[in-house]
N, C-alpha and C positions, 0 to 999 in steps of 0.2 A: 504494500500500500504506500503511498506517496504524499505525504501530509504536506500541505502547503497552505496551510492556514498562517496568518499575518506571524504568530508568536513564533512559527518554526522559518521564517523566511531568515536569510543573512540582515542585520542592521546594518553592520561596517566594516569592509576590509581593513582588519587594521595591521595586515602584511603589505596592504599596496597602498593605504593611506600613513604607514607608518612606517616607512621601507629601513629606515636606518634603525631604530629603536626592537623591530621586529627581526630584523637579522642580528642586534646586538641579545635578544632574548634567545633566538637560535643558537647562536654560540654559545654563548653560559649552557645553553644546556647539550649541549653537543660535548664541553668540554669538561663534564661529570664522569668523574671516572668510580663506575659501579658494576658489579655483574649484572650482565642484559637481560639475566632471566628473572632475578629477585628486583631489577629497575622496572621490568614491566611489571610484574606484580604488584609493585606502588604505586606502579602509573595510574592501574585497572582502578586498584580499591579506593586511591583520592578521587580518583574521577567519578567513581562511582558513589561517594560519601558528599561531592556537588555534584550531583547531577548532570554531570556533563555528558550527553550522547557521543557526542562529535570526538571525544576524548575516550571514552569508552569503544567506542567502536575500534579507533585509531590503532590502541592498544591492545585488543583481544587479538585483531589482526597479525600486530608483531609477536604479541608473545606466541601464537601459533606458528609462524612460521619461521620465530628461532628456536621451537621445539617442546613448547608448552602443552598440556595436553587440554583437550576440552573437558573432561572432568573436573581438572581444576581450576581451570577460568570461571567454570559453573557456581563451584564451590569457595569463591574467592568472597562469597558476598557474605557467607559464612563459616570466613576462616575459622571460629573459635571453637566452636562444632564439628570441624572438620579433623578426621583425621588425617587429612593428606599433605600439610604440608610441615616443614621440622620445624624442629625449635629456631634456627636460626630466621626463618623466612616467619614466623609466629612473632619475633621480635620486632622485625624490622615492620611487619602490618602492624600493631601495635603503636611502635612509636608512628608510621604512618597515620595511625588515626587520631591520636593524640594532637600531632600537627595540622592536623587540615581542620582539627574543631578547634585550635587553638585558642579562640576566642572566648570561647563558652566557660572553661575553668583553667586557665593555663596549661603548660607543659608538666603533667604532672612527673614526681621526684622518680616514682615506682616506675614510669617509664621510658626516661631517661636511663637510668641506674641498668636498667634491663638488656639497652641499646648499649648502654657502654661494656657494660660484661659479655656482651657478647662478639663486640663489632671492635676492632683494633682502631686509637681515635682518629688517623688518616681516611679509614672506610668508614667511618662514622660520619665524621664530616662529610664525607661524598652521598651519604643517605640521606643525609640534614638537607641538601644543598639540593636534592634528586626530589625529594618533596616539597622544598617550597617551589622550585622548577613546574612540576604538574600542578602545581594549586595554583600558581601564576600561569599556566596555561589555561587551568579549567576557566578561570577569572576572563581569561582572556574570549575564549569561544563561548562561554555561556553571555559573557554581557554583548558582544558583539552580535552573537546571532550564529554562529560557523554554523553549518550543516556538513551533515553527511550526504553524498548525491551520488544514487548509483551510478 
């Protein structure tokens, strides 16, 4: 089905009306250095925690075809439930969730503490850096309007 009702239409390119700013946003996050399989996975679950289709979509994509299964992209929406993914990838959704509701009650202590015991503080910082990257994308395509278009 093909929704093109006013709310799912694009508002503004803000790659072709903001060429320099949006290629300086590419970079930064091009230049995160994190495994591709646990970066998609924070990709999926912030995007999925705003609402982002465009973002959502984008990333089930990649993670499929750098070798993610669809079991657990399924199952991403309820990691905590799930038995399929490890402790270390439990962590790192976690502190992903933490970050992207950031607002609502801080970063809290338990899961920070959690990220650092588990994540050496070089890859920690690339995690930090990998989420606020997708929530400044989600921000990006959700107020603008991005779509998906077959």
């Amino acid at each position: 089905m093909n929704i093109t009702t006013a709310e799912h239409r694009e508002r503004i390119s803000i790659k072709r009306e903001a060429v320099v700013a949006y290629r300086a946003m590419a970079a930064f996050d091009r230049s995160i250095e994190l495994d591709p399989a646990l970066r998609e996975l924070v990709k999926i679950r912030a995007s999925q925690l705003n609402g982002c289709a465009y973002c959502i979509d984008l990333h089930t994509h990649a993670a499929r075809t750098a070798g993610e299964s669809e079991q657990r992209i399924y199952a991403l929406a309820a990691w905590r439930e799930s038995p399929l993914f490890t402790p270390r990838e439990r962590t790192a959704l976690e502190l992903t969730e933490a970050i992207t509701t950031i607002g609502v009650h801080g970063l809290p202590d338990a899961a920070y503490h959690s990220a650092a015991a588990e994540f050496p503080p070089g890859e920690l910082a690339n995690l930090i850096l990998a989420i606020t990257a997708i929530n400044a994308w989600n921000r990006i395509a959700v107020s603008s309007g991005m779509t998906n278009r077959p």
